[in-house]
Residue, then its C-alpha position, 0 to 999 in steps of 0.5 A: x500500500x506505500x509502496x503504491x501511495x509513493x507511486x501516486x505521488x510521484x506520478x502527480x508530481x511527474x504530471x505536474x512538471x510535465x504541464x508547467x513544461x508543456x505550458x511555458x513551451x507553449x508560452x514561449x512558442x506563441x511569442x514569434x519574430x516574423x522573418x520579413x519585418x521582424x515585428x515582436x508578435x504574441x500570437x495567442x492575442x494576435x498583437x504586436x509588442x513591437x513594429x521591429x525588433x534588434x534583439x530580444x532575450x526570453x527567460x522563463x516568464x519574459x521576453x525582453x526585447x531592444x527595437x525600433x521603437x522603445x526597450x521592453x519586457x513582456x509577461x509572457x503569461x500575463x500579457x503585460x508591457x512594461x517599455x520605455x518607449x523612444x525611436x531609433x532613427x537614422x537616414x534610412x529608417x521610417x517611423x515604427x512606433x507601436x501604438x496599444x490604443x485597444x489593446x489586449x495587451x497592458x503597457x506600462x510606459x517609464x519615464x527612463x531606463x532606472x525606472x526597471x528593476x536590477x533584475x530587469x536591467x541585468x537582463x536587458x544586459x543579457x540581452x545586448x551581450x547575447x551574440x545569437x545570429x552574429x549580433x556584437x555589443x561594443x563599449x557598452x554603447x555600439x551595437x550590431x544587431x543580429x536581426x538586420x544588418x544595423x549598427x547603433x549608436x545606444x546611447x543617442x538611437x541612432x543608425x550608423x549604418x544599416x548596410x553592415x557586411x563585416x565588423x572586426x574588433x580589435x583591441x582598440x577599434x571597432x572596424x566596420x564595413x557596409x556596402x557604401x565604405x569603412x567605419x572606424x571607431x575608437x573605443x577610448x575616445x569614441x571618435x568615428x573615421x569614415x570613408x565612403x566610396x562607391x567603388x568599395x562595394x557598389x552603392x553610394x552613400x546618402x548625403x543625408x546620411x553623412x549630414x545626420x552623422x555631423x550633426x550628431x558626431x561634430x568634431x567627433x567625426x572625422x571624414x576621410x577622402x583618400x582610403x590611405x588615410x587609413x592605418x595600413x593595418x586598419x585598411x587590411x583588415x576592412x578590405x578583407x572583410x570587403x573581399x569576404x563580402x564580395x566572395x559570398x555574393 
């Protein structure tokens, strides 16, 4: 009779585990990020959390997320947002605001990023510092995004380019290659060379996008007019990555 007793119990406790297993996958599988527009989407509501998503960080309860249109988390269960919300922008990104007005999801709206708990910010660390799909944090400031070819200025919301092909760190710069030229970044002083030039791989540079970066960058920027005016080690490395980019196409 114990003997069989022992064997209920451990059979409830097994089925018990089993459905709040089976429940959290469930949870976590009806939070999707679409492949095209990379919009943040809890489908057992049908709603959007975000337009468009840079990355995102699940634990058991929440999905924590960096996008286009604010920071948050999102109990998963509970349906609830807590977002500080702000825009990324940059010469090639449109408005992607998220907008709750009938919602079926509760928003939460702070005033600044302090205002989330110790818990939460160590989980949006986690999440910057997760290097799934390629995605690279810098400084505690620049960001390459593992869901689109973006690099991001944190600390300002604002695209440096959103044609990455190839990014080196070294110990003392941030190398980065797009499609219209080099960009390099100093990690002590956070100053910014760029070179753009057609040739490198095919596409031309805006003159908005050169007008945003004085704006934000003034005498933080440097505009480069010759590609020798790059280190030469500098300069191998950023062609490699070009040449890399050009062997894949």
């Amino acid at each position: 009779m114990k003997k069989a007793y022992i064997f209920i119990v451990i059979a409830i406790v097994s089925l018990g585990i089993a459905i709040y297993h089976h429940y959290h996958q469930v949870a976590h599988n009806n939070i999707v990020v679409s492949t095209q527009s990379h919009e943040l989407v809890d489908t057992s509501i049908d709603e959007s959390i975000s337009n468009r998503i840079l990355a995102v960080y699940p634990t058991e309860s929440y999905y924590y997320y960096l996008g286009y249109d604010g920071i948050g988390r999102y109990d998963i269960k509970n349906h609830i947002l807590d977002v500080l919300e702000f825009e990324v922008y940059g010469d090639e990104s449109g408005p992607f605001k998220t907008y709750h007005p009938k919602s079926k999801i509760v928003v939460n709206r702070k005033n600044k990023l302090s205002d989330f708990s110790k818990e939460d910010l160590d989980n949006f660390e986690k999440m910057l510092m997760n290097s799934e799909h390629g995605a690279q944090y810098f400084n505690k400031r620049w960001y390459r995004s593992g869901y689109e070819a973006t690099f991001l200025d944190l600390d300002n919301h604002l695209i440096i380019t959103n044609d990455v092909r190839g990014v080196k760190d070294t110990p003392t710069k941030i190398l980065i290659f797009n499609v219209s030229g080099f960009i390099i970044i100093d990690k002590e002083t956070n100053d910014m060379q760029v070179y753009f030039d057609e040739s490198i791989a095919g596409k031309k540079v805006k003159d908005s996008a050169i007008s945003i970066l004085k704006y934000m960058y003034g005498e933080h920027l440097i505009i480069l007019n010759s590609i020798d005016q790059i280190e030469e080690n500098e300069r191998n490395i950023l062609l490699q990555l070009r040449d890399q980019y050009i062997s894949k196409k």
